[in-house]
C-alpha positions as CSV (number, residue, x, y, z in Angstrom):
1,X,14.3,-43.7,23.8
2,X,12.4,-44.7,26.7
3,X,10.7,-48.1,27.5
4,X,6.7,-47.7,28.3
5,X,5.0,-49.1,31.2
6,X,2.0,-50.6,28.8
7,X,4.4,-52.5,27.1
8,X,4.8,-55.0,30.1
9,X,7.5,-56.6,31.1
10,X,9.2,-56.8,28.0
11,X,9.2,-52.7,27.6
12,X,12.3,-52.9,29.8
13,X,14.2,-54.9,28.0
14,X,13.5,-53.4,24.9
15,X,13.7,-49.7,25.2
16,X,12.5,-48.6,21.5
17,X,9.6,-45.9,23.0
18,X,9.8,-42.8,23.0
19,X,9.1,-40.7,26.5
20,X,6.2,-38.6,24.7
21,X,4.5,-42.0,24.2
22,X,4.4,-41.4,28.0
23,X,2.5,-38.6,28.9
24,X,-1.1,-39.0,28.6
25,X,-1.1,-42.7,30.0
26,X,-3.5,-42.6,33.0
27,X,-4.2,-46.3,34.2
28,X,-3.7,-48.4,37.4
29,X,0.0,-49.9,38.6
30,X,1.4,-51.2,35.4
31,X,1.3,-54.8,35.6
32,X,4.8,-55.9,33.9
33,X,6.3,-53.9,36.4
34,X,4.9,-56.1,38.7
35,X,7.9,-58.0,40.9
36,X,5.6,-61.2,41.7
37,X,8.5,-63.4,42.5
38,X,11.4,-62.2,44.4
39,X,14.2,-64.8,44.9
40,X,15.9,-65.0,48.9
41,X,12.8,-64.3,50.3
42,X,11.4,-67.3,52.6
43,X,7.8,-66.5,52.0
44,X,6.7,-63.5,49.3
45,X,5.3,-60.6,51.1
46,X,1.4,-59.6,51.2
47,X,2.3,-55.9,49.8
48,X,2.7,-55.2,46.1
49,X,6.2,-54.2,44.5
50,X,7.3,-53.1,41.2
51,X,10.5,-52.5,39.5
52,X,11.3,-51.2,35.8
53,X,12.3,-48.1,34.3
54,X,11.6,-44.3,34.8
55,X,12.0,-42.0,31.8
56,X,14.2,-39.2,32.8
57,X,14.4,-37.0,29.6
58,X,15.3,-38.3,26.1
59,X,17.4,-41.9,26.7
60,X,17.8,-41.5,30.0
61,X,16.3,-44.7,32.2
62,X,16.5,-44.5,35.7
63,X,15.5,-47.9,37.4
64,X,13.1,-47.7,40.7
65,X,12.0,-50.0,42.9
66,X,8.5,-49.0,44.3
67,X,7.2,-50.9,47.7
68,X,3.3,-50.0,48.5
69,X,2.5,-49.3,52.3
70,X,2.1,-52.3,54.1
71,X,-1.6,-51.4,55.1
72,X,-3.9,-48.9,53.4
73,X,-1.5,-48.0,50.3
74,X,-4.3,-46.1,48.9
75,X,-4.3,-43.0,51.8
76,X,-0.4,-43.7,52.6
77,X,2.2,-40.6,51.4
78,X,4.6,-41.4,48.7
79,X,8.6,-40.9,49.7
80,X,10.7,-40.8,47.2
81,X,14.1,-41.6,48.4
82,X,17.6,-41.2,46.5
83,X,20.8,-42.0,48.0
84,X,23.8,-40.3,46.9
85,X,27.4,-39.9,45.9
86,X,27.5,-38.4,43.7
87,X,26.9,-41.8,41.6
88,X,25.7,-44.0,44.4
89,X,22.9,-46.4,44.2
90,X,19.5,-46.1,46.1
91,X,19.5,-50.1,46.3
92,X,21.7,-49.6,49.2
93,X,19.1,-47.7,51.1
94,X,16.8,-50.3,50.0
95,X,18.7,-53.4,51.0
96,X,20.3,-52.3,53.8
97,X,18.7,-49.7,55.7
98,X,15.4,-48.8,55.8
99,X,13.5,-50.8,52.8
100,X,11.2,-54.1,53.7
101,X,14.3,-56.5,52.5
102,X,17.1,-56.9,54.2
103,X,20.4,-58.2,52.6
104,X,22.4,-61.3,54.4
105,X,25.9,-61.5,54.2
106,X,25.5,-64.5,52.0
107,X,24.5,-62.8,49.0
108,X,21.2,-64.8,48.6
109,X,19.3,-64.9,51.4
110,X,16.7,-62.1,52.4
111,X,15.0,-61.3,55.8
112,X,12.0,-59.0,56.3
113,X,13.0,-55.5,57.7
114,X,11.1,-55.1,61.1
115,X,11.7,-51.8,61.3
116,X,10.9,-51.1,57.1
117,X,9.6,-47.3,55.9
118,X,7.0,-49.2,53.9
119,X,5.5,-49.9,57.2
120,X,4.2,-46.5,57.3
121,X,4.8,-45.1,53.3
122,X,4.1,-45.8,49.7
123,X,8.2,-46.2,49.3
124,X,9.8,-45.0,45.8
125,X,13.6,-45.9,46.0
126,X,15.4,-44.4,42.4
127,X,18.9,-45.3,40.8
128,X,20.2,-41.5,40.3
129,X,21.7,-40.3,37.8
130,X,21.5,-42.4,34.8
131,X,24.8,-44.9,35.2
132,X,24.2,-45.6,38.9
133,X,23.4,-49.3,39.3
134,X,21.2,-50.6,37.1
135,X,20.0,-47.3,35.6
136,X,21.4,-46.2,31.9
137,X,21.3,-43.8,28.9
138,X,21.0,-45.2,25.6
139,X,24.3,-43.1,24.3
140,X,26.4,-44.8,27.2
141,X,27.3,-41.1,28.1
142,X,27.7,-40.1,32.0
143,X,28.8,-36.7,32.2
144,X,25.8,-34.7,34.4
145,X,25.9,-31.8,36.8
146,X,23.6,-31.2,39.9
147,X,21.1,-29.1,37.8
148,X,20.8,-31.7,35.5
149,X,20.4,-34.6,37.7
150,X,17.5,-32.0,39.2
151,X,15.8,-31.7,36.1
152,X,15.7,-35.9,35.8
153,X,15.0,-36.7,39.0
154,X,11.9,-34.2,38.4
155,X,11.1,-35.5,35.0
156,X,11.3,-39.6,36.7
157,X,9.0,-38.5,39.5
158,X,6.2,-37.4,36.5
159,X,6.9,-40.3,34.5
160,X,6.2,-42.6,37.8
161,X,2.7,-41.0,38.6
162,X,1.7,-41.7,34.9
163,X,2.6,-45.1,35.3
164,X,0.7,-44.7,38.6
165,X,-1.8,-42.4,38.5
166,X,-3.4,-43.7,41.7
167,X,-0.8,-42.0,43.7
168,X,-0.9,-38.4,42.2
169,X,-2.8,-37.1,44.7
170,X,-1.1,-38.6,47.8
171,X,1.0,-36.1,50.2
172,X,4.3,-36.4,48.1
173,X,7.5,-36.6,51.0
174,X,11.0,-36.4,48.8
175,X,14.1,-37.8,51.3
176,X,17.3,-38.9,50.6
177,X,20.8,-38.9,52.2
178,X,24.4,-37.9,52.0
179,X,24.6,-36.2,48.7
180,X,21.2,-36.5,49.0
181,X,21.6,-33.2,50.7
182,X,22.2,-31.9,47.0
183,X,19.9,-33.6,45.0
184,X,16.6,-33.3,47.4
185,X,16.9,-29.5,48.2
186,X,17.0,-29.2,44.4
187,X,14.6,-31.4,43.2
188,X,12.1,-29.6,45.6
189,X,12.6,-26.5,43.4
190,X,11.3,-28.6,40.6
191,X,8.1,-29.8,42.3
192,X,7.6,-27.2,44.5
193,X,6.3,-25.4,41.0
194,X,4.3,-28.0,39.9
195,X,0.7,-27.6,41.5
196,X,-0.2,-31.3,40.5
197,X,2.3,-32.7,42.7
198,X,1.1,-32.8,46.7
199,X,4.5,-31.8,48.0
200,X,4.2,-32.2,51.6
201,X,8.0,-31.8,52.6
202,X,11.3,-32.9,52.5
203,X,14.2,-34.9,55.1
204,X,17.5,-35.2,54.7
205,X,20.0,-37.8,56.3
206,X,23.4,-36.7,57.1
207,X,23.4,-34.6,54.1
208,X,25.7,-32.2,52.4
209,X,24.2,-29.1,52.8
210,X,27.5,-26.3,52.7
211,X,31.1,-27.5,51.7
212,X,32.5,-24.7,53.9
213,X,30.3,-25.4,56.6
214,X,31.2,-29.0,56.8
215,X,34.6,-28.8,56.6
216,X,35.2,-26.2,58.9
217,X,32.5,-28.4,61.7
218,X,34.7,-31.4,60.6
219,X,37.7,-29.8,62.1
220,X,36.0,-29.5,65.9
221,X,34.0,-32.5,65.2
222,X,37.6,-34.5,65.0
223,X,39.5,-32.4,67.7
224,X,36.4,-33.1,70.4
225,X,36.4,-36.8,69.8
226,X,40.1,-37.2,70.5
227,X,41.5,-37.5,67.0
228,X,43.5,-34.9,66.8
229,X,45.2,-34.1,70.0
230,X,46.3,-30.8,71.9
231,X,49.6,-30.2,69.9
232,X,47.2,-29.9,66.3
233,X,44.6,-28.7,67.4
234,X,46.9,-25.4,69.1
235,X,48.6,-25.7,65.8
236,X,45.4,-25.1,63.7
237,X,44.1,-22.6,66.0
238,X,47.4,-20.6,65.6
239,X,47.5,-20.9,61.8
240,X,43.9,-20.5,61.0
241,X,42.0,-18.9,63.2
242,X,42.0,-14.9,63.7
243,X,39.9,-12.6,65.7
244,X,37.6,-15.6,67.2
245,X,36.6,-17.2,64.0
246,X,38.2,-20.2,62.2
247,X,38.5,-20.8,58.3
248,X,39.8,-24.5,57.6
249,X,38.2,-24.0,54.6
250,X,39.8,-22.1,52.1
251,X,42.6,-20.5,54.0
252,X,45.4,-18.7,52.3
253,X,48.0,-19.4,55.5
254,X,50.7,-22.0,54.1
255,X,51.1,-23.4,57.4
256,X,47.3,-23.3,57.9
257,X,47.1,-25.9,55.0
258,X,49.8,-28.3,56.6
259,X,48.1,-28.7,59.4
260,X,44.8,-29.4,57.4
261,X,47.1,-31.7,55.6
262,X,47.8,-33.5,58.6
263,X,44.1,-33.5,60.1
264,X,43.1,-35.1,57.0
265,X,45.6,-38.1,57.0
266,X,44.0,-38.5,60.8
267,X,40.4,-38.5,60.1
268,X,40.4,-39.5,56.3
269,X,43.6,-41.7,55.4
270,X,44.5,-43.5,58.8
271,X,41.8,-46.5,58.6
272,X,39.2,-44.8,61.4
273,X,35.9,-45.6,59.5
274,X,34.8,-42.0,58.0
275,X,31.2,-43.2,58.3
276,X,30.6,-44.5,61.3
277,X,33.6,-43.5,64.0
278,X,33.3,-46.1,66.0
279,X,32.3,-49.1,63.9
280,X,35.0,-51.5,62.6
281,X,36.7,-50.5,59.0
282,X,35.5,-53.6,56.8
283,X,38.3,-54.6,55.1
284,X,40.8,-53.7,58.1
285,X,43.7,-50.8,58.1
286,X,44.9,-49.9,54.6
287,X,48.2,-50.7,55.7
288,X,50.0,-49.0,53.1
289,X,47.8,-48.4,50.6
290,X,46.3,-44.7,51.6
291,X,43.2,-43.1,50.4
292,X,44.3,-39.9,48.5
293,X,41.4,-37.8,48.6
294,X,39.1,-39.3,51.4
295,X,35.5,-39.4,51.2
296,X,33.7,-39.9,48.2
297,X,30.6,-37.2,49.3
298,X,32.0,-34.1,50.8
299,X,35.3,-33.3,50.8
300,X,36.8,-31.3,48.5
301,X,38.8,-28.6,51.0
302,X,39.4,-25.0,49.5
303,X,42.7,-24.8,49.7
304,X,44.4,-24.6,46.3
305,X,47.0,-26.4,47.8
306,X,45.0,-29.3,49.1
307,X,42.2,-28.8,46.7
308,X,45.1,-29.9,43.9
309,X,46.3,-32.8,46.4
310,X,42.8,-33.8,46.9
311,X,40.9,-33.4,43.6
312,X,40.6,-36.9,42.9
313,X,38.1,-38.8,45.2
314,X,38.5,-41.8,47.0
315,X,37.4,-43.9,43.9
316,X,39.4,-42.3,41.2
317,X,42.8,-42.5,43.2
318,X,42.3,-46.7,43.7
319,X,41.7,-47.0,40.0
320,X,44.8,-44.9,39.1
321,X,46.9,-47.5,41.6
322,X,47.8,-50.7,39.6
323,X,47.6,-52.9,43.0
324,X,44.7,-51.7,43.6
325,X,42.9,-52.6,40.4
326,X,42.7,-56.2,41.1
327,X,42.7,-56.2,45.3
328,X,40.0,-53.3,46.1
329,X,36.1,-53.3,45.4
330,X,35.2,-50.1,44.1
331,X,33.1,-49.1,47.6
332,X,33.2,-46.3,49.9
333,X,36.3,-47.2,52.4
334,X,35.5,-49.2,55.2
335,X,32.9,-50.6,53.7
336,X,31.4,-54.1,52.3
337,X,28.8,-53.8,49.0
338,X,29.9,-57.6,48.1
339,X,26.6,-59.5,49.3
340,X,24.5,-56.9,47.9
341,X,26.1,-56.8,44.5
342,X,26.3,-60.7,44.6
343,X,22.6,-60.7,44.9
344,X,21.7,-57.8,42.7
345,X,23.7,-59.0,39.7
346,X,22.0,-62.6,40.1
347,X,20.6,-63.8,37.0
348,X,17.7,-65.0,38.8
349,X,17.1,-61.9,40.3
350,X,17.8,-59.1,37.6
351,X,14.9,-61.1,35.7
352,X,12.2,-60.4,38.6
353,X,13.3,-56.8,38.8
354,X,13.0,-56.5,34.8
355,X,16.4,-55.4,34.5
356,X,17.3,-54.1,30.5
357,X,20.0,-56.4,29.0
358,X,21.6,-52.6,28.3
359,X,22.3,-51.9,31.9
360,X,25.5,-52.5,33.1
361,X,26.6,-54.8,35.9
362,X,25.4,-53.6,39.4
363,X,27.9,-51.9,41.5
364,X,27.4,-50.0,44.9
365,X,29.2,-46.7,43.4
366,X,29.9,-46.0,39.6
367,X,33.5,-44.3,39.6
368,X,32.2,-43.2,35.9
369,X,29.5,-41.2,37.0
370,X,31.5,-39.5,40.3
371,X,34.4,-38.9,37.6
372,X,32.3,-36.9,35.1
373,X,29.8,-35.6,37.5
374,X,30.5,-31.3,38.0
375,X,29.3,-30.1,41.1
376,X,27.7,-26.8,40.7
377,X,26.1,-25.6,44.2
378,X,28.7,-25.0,47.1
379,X,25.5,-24.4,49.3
380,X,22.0,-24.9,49.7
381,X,21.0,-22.1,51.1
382,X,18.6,-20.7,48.6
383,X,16.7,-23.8,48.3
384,X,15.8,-24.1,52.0
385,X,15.0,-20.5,52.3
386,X,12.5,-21.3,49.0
387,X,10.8,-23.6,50.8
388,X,10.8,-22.4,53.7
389,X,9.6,-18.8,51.9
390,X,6.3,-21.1,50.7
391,X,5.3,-21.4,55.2
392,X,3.5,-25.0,53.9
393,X,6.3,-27.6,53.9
394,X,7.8,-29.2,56.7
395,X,11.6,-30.2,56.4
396,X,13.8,-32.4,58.7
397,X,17.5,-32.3,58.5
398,X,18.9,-35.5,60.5
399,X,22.2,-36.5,61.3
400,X,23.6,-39.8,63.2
401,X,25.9,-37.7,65.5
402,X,29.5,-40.3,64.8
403,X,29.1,-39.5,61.4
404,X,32.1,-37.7,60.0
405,X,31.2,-37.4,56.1
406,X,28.2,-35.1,56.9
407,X,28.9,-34.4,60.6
408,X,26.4,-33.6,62.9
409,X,27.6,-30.2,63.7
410,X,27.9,-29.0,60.2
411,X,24.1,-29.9,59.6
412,X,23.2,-28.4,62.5
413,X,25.2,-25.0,62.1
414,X,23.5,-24.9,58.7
415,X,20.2,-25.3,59.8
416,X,21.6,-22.1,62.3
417,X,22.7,-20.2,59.8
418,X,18.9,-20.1,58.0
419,X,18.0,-17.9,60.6
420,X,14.3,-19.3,61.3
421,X,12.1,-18.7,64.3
422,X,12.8,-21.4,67.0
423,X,10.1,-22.9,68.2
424,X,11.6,-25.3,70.8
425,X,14.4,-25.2,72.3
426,X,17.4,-27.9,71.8
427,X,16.0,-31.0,73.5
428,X,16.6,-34.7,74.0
429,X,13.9,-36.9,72.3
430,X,12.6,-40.2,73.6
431,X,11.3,-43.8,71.8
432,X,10.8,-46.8,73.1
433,X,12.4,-50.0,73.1
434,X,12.1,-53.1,75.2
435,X,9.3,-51.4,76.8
436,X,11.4,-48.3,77.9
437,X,11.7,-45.1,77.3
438,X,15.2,-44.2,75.7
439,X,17.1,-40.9,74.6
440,X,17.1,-41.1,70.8
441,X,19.4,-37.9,70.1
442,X,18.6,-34.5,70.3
443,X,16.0,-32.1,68.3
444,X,15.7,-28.3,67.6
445,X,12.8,-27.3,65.9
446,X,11.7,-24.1,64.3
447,X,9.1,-22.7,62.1
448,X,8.8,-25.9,59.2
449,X,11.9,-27.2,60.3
450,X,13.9,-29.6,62.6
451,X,17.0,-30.5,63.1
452,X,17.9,-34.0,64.6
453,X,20.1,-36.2,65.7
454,X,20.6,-40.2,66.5
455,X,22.6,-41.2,69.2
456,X,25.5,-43.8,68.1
457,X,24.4,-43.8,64.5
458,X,27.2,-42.9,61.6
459,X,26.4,-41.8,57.6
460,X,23.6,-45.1,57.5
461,X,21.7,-43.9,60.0
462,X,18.8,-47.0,59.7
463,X,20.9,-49.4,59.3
464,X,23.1,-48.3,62.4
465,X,19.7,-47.0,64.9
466,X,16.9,-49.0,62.8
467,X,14.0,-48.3,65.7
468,X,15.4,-45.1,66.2
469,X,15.6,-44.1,62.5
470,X,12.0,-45.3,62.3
471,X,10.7,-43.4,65.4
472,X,11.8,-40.9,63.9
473,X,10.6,-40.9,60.1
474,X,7.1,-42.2,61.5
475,X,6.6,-39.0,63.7
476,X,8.0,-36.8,61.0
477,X,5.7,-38.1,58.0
478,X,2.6,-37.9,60.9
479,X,3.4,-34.4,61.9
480,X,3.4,-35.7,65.3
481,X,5.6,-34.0,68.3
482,X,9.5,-35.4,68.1
């Protein structure tokens, strides 16, 4: 059962409709969706916002928050952006890196996001899948898998252009990060078939695009930042590497997997910040406590051996530790969600977002959903070749290059490893700031797609490079030169 945009606001918190009383609907913004008071902001803005419910298939609510373009909504694109997890919320792209409103540390107070996408781009941010923040199903049941998610993600989109039918013809951008690496490349199939949607492209922030590839770029990535020192590294290139090519994947050598073992503990379990390697860890050194398992998006190593040590993420091993139960947030490590779930689970504030009594209480990452979820694609391979096979979408993979989740290299090996035409050659790019030109990273571009990166940004790359990231996203949904 799904809540219906006509009903107003009241439709969200009483979700008795069913999707099919959906389709057909063709009218302007629906007006209980409306956010028309938004508490920690100084002075509202001039642009229009909404928030409610998407129907995702049968009892399946996905909450959005939709920001229209800051000038000439009408003729802007529509992004849809998804952050990702699995089971992390898009409110954290929202409120902390590239959406109008800015979370304090306070919890309550809001500041206007200079830098915002909505500057630029009708901005859709979506709660995927249903149990991520405030979204829900009706049967309280979590368990999904990536072609599901797909599917819902694809059936939310539809549902938001019926409750807005005055952006069904806009050029449609989908973008997302992280696990978003999963969830974009496959929604794309979805869309890419549907001749009513103006699909446009796609961009992806530090994304998960190959398990094997990211792991074995990890490795490199760690040894040629200084993590891992000469005696390892000769270690690991004895033990799994043969005939000039390495496998830290999912290499049968015994001794091989120690080593990994030990490069893991370095990179993962020692208190270095896995999303940003040279920001502070919030919260400070574990100390004792140690993260079995590491990061919550990508790692999940081939080896049996470690693959058995390391099938729990980061999340599931803190709830199985009594101490932690009581002492640890349930966010990623070395990072702080408290101000924006302080904020988000105000009372105050779940009422101007129309939030359905039936959600549960807003957390930066639901441990229920990453439990359940089953990953089924090791790669994305096929999907970029798809779209790239259709010569009319454009696609940007980006990566902030201290990033080890998604590191820089991996994304940028599997952009190699598609086997496109290049177009030009591996090149710094400039924006400005201060009045001066700077060095923003580094782009290759070929035939539909880029790959780029941001100097001295991690995993969030607009919240760590915020003109950058901008510079960026503006020149990419304008089709201008990087």
């Amino acid at each position: 059962m799904c809540p219906a945009g006509a009903a107003a606001g009241a439709a969200a918190m009483r979700p008795v409709l069913l999707c099919a009383l959906l389709l057909g609907l063709s009218r302007a913004a629906p007006p209980g969706h409306e956010v028309t008071f938004l508490p920690g902001l100084a002075k509202q803005p001039s642009f229009r916002h909404f928030s409610g419910y998407l129907c995702a298939g049968p009892g399946k609510l996905l909450h959005y928050w939709f920001v229209e373009a800051q000038s000439n909504p009408q003729d802007s694109p529509l992004v849809l952006w998804l952050n990702g997890g699995p089971g992390c919320s898009s409110m954290e792209g929202f409120l902390k890196e590239h959406g109008p409103f800015l979370i304090q540390p306070d919890g309550v107070t809001l500041k206007y996001n200079d830098y915002s996408w909505n500057k630029i781009a009708n901005m859709l941010y979506v709660e995927s899948p249903a149990g991520v923040g405030f979204s829900y199903s009706e049967d309280k049941k979590y368990a999904t898998n990536d072609t599901e998610v797909a599917h819902n993600n694809y059936l939310a989109l539809k549902n938001f252009l019926q409750l807005f039918p005055e952006y069904s013809k806009n050029d449609l951008y989908l973008t997302g990060e992280s696990y978003g690496g999963i969830y974009i490349p496959t929604l794309a199939e979805w869309v890419m078939q549907d001749p009513s949607l103006n699909l446009k492209g796609i961009a992806v922030g530090n994304g998960l695009s190959s398990y094997e590839i990211n792991d074995n770029s990890l490795v490199y990535f760690a040894y040629y930042h200084g993590l891992l020192g000469t005696e390892l590294w000769r270690d690991l290139q004895a033990f799994c590497c043969s005939q000039g090519k390495c496998n830290f994947h999912d290499n049968s050598n015994l001794n091989c997997t120690l080593k990994m073992q030990e490069m893991i503990q370095i990179v993962e379990e020692s208190g270095l910040n896995i999303y940003n390697l040279y920001a502070p860890c919030d919260g400070g050194v574990p100390g004792s406590m140690r993260y079995e398992g590491g990061c919550l998006v990508t790692h999940d190593l081939g080896n049996s051996f470690i693959r058995t040590r390391m099938k729990f993420s980061w999340q599931q091993n803190l709830f199985r530790m009594p101490v932690a139960r009581n002492k640890v947030r349930m966010d990623p490590p070395c990072t702080n969600s408290t101000a924006l779930r302080v904020y988000l689970n105000s009372p105050e504030v779940k009422k101007a977002l129309h939030i359905s009594p039936s959600a549960p209480d807003w957390e930066v990452c639901s441990f229920e959903v990453n439990r359940s979820y089953k990953r089924l694609y090791m790669q994305m391979n096929d999907q970029y070749l798809k779209l790239l096979g259709a010569t009319k979408y454009r696609i940007l993979v980006y990566n902030g290059d201290v990033d080890m989740a998604c590191n820089f290299l991996g994304d940028e090996w599997f952009v190699d490893s598609l086997c496109q035409k290049v177009q030009v050659a591996r090149r710094p790019w400039l924006y400005t700031e201060g009045g001066e030109n700077q060095i923003g990273g580094f782009v290759k571009e070929f035939t539909n797609i880029a790959f780029l990166t941001i100097k001295g940004a991690g995993h969030m790359v607009p919240t760590d490079r915020p003109l950058a990231a901008f510079t960026m996203f503006s020149r990419f949904i304008k089709n201008e030169p990087y």
